[in-house]
VEXROKE-615404 format. One line per field, with one value per atom (N, C-alpha, C): x, y, z; residue in one letter; atom name; residue number from 1. Coordinates in steps of 0.001 Angstrom, whole numbers, plus 500000, padded with zeros to 6 digits. Layout:
<lolums>
east	(X  ...)
north	(Y  ...)
up	(Z  ...)
resn	(A  ...)
name	(CA  ...)
resi	(NUM  ...)
</lolums>
This chain:
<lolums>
east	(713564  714566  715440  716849  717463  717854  717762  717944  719847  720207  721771  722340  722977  723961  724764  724753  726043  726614  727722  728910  729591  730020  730528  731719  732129  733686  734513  734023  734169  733240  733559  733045  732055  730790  729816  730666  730349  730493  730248  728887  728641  729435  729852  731241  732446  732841  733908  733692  732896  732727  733022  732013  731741  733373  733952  735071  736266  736100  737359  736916  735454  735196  735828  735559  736184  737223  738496  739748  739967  739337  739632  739709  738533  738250  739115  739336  740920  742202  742420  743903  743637  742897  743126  743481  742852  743758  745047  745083  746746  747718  747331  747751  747901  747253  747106  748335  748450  749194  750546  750621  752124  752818  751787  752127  752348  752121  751977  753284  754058  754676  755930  755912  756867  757503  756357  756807  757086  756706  757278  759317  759227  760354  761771  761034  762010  761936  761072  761240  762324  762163  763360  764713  765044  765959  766914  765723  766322  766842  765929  766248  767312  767600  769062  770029  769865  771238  771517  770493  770707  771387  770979  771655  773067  773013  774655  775335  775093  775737  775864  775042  775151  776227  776006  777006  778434  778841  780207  780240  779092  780095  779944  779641  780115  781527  781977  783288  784247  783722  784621  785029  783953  783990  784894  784483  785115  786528  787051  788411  789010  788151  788950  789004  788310  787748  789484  789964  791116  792451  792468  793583  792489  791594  790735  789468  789390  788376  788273  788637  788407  787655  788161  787061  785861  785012  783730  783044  782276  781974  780992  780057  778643  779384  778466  777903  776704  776048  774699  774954  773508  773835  775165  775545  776824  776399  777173  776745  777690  776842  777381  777456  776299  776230  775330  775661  774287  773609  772402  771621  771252  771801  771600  772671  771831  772643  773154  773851  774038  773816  773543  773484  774120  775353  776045  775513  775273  775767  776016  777104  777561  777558  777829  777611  778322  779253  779482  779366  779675  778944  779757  781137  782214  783493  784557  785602  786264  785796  786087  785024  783748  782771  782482  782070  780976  779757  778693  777417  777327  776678  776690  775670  774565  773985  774110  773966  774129  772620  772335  771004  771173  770752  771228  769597  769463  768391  768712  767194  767426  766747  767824  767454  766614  765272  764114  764008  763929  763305  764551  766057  767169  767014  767313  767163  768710  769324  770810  770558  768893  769048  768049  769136  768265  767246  765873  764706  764430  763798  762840  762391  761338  760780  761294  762831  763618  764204  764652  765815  764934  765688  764854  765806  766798  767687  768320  768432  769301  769524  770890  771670  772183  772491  772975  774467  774984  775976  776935  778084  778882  780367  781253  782676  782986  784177  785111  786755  786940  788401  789536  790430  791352  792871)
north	(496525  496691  497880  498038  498375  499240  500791  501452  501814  501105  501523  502871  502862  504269  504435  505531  505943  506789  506070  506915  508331  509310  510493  510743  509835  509317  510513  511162  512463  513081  513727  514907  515201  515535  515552  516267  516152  517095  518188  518715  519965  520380  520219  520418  521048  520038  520133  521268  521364  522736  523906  523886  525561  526002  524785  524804  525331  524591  524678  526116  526688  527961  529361  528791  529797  529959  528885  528991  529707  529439  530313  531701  532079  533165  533903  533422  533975  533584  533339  532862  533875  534424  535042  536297  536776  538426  538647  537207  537173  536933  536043  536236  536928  538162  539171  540251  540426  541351  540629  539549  538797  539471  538901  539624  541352  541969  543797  543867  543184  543271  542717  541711  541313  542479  542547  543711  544997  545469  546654  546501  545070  544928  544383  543869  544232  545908  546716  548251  548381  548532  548958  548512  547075  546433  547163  547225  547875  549839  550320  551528  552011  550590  550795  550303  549451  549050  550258  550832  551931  553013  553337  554147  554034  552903  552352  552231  552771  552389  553873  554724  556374  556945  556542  557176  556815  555330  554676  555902  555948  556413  558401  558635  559902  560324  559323  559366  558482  558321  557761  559281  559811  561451  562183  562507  562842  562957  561841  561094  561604  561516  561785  563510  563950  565648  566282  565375  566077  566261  565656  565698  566148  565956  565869  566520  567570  568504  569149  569459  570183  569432  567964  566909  566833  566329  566354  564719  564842  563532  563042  563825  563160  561735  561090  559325  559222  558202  557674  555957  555481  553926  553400  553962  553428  552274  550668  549569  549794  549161  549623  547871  547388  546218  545377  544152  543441  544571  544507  545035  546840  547142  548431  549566  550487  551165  552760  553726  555254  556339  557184  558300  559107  560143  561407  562537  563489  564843  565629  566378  567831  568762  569852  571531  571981  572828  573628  575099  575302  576475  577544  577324  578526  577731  578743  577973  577058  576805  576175  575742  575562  574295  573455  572464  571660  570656  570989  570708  569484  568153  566835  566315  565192  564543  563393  562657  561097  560023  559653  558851  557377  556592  554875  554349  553247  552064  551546  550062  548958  548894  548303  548050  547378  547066  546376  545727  546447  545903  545302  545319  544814  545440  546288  547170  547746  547980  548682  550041  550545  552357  552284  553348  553778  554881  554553  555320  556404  557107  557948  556893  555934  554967  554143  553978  552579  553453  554683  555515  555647  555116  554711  556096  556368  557231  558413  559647  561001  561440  561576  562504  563166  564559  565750  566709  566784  567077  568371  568891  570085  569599  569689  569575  570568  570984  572443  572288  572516  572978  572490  571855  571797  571991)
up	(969842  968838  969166  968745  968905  968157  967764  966561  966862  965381  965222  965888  966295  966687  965485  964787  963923  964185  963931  964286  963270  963289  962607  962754  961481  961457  960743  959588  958459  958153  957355  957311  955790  956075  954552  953661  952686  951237  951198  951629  952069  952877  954345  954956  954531  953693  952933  951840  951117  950238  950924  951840  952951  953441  953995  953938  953266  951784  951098  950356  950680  950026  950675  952253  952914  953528  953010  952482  951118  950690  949000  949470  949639  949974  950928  951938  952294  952238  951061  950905  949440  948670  947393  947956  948866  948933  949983  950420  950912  949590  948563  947586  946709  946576  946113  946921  947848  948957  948440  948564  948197  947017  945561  944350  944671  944981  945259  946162  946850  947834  947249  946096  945307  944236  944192  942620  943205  944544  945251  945499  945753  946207  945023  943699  942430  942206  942285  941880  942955  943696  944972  944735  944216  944432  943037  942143  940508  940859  941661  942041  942819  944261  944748  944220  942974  942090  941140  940667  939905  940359  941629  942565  942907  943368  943420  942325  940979  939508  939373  939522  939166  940575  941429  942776  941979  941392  940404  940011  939354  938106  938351  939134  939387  940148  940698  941373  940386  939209  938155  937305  937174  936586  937039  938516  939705  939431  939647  939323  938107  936739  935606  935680  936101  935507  936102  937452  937852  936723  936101  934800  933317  932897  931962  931549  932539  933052  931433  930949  929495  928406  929019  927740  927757  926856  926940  927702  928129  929262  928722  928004  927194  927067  927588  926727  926956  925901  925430  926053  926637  926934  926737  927758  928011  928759  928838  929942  930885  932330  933376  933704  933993  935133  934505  933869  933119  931659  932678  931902  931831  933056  933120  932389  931970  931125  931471  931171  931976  930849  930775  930289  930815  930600  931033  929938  930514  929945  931187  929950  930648  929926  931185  930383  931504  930276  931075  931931  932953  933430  933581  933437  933386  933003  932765  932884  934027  935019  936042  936862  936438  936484  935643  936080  934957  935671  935050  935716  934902  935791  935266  935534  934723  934804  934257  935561  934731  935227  934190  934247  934390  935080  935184  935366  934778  934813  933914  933998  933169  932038  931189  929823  930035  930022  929988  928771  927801  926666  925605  926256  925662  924670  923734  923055  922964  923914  924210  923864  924209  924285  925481  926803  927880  927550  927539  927440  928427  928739  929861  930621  929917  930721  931823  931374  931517  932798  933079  933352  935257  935683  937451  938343  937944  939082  937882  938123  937481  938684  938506  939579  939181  939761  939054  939880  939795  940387  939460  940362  939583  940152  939321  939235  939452  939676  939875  939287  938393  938169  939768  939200  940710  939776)
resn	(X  X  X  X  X  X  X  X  X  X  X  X  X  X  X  X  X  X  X  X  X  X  X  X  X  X  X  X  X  X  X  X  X  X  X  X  X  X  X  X  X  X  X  X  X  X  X  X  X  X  X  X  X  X  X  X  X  X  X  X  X  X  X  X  X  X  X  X  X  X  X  X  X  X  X  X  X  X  X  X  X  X  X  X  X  X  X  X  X  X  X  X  X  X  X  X  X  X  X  X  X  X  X  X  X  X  X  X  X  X  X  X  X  X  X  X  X  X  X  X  X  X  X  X  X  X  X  X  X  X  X  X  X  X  X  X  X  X  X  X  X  X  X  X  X  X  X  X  X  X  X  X  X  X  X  X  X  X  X  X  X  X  X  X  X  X  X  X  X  X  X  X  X  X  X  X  X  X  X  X  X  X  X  X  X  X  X  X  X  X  X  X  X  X  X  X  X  X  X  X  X  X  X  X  X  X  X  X  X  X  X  X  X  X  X  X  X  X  X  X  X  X  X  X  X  X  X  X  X  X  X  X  X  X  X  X  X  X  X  X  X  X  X  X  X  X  X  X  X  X  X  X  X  X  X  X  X  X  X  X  X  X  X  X  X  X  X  X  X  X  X  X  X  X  X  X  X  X  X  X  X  X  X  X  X  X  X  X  X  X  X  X  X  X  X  X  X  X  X  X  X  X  X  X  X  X  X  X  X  X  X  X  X  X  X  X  X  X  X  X  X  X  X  X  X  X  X  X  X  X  X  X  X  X  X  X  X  X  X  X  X  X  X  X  X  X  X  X  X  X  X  X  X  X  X  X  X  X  X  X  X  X  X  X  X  X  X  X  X  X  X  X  X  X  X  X  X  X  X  X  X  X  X  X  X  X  X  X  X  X)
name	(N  CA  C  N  CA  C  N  CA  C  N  CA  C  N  CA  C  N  CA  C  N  CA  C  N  CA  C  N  CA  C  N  CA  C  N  CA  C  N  CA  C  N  CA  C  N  CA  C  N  CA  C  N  CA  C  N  CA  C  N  CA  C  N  CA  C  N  CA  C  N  CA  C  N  CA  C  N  CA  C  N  CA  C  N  CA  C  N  CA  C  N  CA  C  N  CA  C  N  CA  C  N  CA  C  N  CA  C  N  CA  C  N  CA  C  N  CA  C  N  CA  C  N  CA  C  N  CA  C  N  CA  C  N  CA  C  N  CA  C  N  CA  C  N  CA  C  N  CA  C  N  CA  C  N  CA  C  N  CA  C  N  CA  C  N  CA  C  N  CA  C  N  CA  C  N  CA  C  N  CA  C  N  CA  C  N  CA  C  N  CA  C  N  CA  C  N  CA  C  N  CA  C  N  CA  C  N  CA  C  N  CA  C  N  CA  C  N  CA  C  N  CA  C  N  CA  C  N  CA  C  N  CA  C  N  CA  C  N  CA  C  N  CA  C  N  CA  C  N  CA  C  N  CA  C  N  CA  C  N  CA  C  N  CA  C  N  CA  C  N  CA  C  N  CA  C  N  CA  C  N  CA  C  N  CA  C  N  CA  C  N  CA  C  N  CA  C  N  CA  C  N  CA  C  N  CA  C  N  CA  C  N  CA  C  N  CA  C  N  CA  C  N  CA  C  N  CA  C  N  CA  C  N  CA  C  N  CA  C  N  CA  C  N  CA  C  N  CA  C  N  CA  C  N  CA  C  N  CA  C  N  CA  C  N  CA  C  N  CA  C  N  CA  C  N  CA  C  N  CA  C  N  CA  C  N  CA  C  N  CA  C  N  CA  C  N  CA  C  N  CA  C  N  CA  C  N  CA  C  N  CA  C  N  CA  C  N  CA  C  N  CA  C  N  CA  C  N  CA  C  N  CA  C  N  CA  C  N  CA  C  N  CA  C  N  CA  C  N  CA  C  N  CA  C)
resi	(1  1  1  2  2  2  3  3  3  4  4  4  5  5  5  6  6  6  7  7  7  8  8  8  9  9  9  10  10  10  11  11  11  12  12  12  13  13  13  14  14  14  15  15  15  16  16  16  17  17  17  18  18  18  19  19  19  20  20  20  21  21  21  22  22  22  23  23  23  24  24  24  25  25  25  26  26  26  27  27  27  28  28  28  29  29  29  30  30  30  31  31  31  32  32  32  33  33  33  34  34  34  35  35  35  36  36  36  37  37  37  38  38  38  39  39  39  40  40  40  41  41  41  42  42  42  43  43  43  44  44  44  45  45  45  46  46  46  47  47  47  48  48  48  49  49  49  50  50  50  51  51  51  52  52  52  53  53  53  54  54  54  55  55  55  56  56  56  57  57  57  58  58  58  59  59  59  60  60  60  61  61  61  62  62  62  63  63  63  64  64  64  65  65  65  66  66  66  67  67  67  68  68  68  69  69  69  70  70  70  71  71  71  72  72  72  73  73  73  74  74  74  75  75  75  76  76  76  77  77  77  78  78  78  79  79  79  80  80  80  81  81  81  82  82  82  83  83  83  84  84  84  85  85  85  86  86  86  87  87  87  88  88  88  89  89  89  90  90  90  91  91  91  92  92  92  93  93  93  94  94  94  95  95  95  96  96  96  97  97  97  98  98  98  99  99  99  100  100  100  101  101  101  102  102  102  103  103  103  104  104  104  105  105  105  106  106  106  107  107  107  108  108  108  109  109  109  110  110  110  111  111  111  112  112  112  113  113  113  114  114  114  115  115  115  116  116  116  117  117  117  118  118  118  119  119  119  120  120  120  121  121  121  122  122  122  123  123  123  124  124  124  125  125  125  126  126  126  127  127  127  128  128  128  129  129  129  130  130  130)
</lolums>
């Protein structure tokens, strides 16, 4: 007699578990690195738009202080771009300076008041009388 040959066409169940376990197992902390690498790269993207909205608007200052240098520049959530909002103050430091800070980030919580929390970039800068 002739004992059958079988053939091993696929693959057991057990196989397939051990398998699809140790795919899991490394595909969750590539997935993990993804998420961390995403959200690194909205902070950045919100921090160089912010940046690029406070550099505006200091050469918007800039610009006015040459005829207007005596006015007062304070604003509160002022809107800039969407959602992001600016904060100015000034002080002055003599009659022919003025020391400036202007604060830019995003309104997160739509609210239309820039927080501490919310506020990603302050730049600080000084004018001069011309």
């Amino acid at each position: 007699m002739h004992k059958a040959v079988r053939r091993h066409l696929g693959f057991t169940l057990p196989e397939v578990l051990v398998a699809s376990a140790l795919l899991i197992i490394a595909i969750v902390p590539i997935l993990k690195a993804l998420t961390a690498i995403h959200a690194n790269t909205v902070a950045i993207e919100r921090k160089t738009k912010s940046l690029t909205l406070a550099k505006m608007k200091i050469s918007q200052l800039q610009a006015k202080s040459i005829y207007h240098f005596d006015e007062n520049f304070d604003q509160s959530n002022l809107p800039l771009d969407g959602l992001y909002l600016c904060n100015i103050a000034s002080q002055q430091v003599n009659s022919n300076l003025k020391a400036l800070t202007v604060s830019v980030g995003m309104d997160s919580n739509k609210n239309g008041i820039l927080s501490s929390s919310e506020t990603e970039i302050s730049l600080h800068t000084q004018i001069a009388r011309r």
